[in-house]
C-alpha positions as CSV (number, residue, x, y, z in Angstrom):
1,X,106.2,187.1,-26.6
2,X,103.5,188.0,-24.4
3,X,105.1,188.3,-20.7
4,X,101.6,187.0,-19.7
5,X,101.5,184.0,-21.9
6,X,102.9,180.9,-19.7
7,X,106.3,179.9,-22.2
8,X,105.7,176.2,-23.3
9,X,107.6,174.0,-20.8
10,X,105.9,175.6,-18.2
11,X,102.2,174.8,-19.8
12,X,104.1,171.4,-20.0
13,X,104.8,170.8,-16.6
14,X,101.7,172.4,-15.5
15,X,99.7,169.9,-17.9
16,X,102.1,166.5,-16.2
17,X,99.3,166.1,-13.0
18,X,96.3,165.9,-14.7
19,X,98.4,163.3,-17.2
20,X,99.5,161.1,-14.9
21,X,96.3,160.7,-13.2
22,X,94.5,160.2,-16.7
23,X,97.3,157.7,-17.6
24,X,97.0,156.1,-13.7
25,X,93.2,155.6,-14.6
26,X,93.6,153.9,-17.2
27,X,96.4,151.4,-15.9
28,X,94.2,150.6,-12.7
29,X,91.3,150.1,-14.6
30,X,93.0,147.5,-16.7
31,X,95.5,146.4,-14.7
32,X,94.2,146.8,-10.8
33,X,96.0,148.8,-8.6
34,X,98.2,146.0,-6.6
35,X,99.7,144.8,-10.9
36,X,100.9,148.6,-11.4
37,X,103.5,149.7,-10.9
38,X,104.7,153.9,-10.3
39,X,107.1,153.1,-13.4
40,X,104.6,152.1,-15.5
41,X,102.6,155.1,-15.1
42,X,105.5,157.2,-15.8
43,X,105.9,155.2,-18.8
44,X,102.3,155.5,-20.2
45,X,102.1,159.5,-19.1
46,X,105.1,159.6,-21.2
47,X,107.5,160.6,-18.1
48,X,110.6,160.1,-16.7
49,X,110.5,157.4,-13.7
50,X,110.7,160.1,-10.8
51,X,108.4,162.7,-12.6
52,X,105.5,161.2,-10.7
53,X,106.9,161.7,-7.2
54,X,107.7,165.3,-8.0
55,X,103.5,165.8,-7.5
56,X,102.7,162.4,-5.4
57,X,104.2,160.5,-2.5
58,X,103.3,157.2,-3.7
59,X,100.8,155.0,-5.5
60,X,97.9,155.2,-3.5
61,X,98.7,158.8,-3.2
62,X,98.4,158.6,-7.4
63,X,94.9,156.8,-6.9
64,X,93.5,158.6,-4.0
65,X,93.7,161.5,-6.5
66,X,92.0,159.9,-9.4
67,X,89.0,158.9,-7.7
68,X,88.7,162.2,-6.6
69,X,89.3,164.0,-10.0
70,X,86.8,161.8,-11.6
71,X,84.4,159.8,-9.1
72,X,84.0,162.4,-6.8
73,X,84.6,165.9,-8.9
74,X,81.4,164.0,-11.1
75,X,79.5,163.3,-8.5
76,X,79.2,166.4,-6.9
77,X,78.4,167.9,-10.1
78,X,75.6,165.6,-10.4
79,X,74.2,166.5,-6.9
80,X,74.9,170.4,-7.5
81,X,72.2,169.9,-10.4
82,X,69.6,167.6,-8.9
83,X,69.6,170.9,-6.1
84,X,67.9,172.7,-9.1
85,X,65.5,170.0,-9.7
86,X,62.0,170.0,-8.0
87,X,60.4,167.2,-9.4
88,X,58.4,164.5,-7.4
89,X,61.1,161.7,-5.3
90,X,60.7,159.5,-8.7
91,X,61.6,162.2,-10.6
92,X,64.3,162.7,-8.8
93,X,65.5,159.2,-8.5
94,X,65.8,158.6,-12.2
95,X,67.2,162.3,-13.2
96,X,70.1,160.9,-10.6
97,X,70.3,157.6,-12.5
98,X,70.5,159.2,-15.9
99,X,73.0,161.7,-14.1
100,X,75.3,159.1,-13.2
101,X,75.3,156.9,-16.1
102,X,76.2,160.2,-18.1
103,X,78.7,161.3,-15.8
104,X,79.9,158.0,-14.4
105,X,78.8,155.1,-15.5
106,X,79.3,155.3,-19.2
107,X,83.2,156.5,-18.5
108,X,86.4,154.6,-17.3
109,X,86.5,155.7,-13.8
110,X,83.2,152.8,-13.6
111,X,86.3,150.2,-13.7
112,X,87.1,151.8,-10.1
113,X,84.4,149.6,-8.4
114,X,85.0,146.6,-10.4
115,X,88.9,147.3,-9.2
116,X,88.0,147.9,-5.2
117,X,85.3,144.7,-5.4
118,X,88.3,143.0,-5.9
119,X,91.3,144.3,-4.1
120,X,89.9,145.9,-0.9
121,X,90.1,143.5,1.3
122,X,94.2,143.4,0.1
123,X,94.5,147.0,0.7
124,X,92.1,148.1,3.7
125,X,93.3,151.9,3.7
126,X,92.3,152.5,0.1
127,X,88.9,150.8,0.9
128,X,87.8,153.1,3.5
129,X,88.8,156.3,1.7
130,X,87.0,154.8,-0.8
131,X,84.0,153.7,1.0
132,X,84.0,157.5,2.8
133,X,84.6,159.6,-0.2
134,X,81.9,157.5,-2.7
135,X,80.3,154.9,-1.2
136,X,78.6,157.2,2.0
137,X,78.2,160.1,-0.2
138,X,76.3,158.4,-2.4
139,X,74.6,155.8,-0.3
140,X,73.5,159.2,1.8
141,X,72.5,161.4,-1.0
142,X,69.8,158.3,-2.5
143,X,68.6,157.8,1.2
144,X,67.5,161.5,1.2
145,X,65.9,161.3,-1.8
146,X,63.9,158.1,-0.5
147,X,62.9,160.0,2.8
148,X,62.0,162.5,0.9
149,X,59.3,160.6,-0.9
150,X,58.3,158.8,2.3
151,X,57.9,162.5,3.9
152,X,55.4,163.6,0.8
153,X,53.3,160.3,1.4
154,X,54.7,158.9,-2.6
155,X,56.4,156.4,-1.4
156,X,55.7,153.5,1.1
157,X,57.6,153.5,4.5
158,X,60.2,151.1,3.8
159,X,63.7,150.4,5.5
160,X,66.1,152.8,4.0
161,X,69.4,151.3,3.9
162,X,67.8,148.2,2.6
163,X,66.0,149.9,-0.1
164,X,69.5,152.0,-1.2
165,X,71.2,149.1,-1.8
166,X,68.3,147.8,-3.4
167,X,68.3,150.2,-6.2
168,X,72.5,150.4,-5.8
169,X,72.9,147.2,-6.9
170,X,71.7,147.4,-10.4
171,X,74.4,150.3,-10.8
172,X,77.1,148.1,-9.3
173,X,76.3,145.3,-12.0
174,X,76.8,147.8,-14.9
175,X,80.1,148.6,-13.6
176,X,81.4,145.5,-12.5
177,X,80.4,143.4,-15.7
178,X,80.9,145.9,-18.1
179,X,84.6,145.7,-17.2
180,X,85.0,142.3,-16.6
181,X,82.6,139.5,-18.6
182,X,81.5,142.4,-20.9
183,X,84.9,143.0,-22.3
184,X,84.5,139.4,-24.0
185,X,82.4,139.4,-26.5
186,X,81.1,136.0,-26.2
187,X,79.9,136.5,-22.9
188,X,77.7,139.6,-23.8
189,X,74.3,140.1,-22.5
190,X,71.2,142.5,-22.9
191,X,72.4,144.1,-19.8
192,X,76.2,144.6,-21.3
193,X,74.8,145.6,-25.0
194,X,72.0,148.3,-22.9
195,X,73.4,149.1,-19.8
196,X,71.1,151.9,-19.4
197,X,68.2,150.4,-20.3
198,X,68.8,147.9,-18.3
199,X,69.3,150.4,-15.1
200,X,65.6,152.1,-16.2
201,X,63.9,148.4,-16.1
202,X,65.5,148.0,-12.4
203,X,64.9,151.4,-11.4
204,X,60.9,151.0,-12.8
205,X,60.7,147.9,-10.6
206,X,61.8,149.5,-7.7
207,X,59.4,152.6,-8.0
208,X,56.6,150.5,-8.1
209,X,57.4,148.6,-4.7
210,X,58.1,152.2,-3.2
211,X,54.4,153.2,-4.7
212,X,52.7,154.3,-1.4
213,X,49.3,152.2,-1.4
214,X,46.1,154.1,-1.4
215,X,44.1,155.0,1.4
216,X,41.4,152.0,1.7
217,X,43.0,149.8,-0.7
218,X,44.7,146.5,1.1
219,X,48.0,146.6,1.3
């Protein structure tokens, strides 16, 4: 054998993180995070009990560290890219939609926000790491992208925050019914059955309240 070739418990263990997190996701996402339990993710990574405390403390260490392998690591991927798009501010708003829903909102890790809608008020720590490492990064980078378009004359001044939850929301209602009234299918909608074309018709709307109004015309 190869003395640089890792032997095969050793690609093993290196390989248990990166299971128990994919395993964790998928137990909060179904589950929530106050119904599972640091056994039953041993159990579904196919574990003993204590292998998961060889690599975290504790639960919320566990989910600190999904939301950051899959939330976060995707999200700054997608705002790596837009820095090599030059586009007008539309442009660039709906290359970020499309990035997200590719990246984000089409995966698992979208049951995340239906999961903190619902238990952050229970667990007050986890929401503001939340809120900090994806809410404000996000919230910031669409702001920017609105100022942007305000600074060029395309869009209309307008209130910022007010305008980012504006076109937030529609991406919050993907998430949040997709893995809750859209898992039963006879509660289905256009909006579960197109998600994403559903996000364009919001996002279209929006853009044409941002459209900056001609000089001379009445507002």
């Amino acid at each position: 054998m190869n003395d640089k070739t890792p032997a095969r418990w050793q690609r093993k263990k290196d390989a248990r993180p990166a299971e128990i997190l994919d395993a964790a996701l998928t137990l909060f996402v179904e589950k929530g995070f106050r119904a599972t339990k640091m056994e039953d993710i041993a159990r579904a990574a196919g574990v003993t009990k204590g292998t998961p405390y060889l690599y975290f403390h504790n639960k919320e260490d566990i989910f600190k560290a999904v939301v950051r392998d899959t939330i976060v690591a995707r999200f700054n991927d997608l705002r790596s890219s837009m820095q090599q798009q030059h586009g007008s501010a539309a442009q660039l708003l709906q290359w970020a939609l499309d990035g997200w829903w590719e990246k984000i909102g089409s995966g698992r890790a979208a049951g995340l926000c239906k999961l903190m809608m619902a238990e952050a008020a229970n667990f007050p720590e986890l929401a503001q790491f939340y809120y900090e490492e994806v809410i404000l990064p996000g919230r910031t980078f669409t702001a920017q992208i609105l100022e942007q378009g305000i600074a060029r004359g395309e869009f209309r001044p307008v209130h910022i925050d007010h305008t980012v939850d504006t076109l937030v929301a529609p991406l919050l209602t993907t998430m949040i019914w997709g893995h809750s009234f859209g898992c039963v299918p006879a509660c289905q909608t256009a909006t579960t059955a197109q998600p994403q074309a559903f996000l364009h018709h919001a996002l279209e709307l929006v853009l044409r309240g941002l459209q900056a109004t001609p000089q001379g015309t009445p507002a």
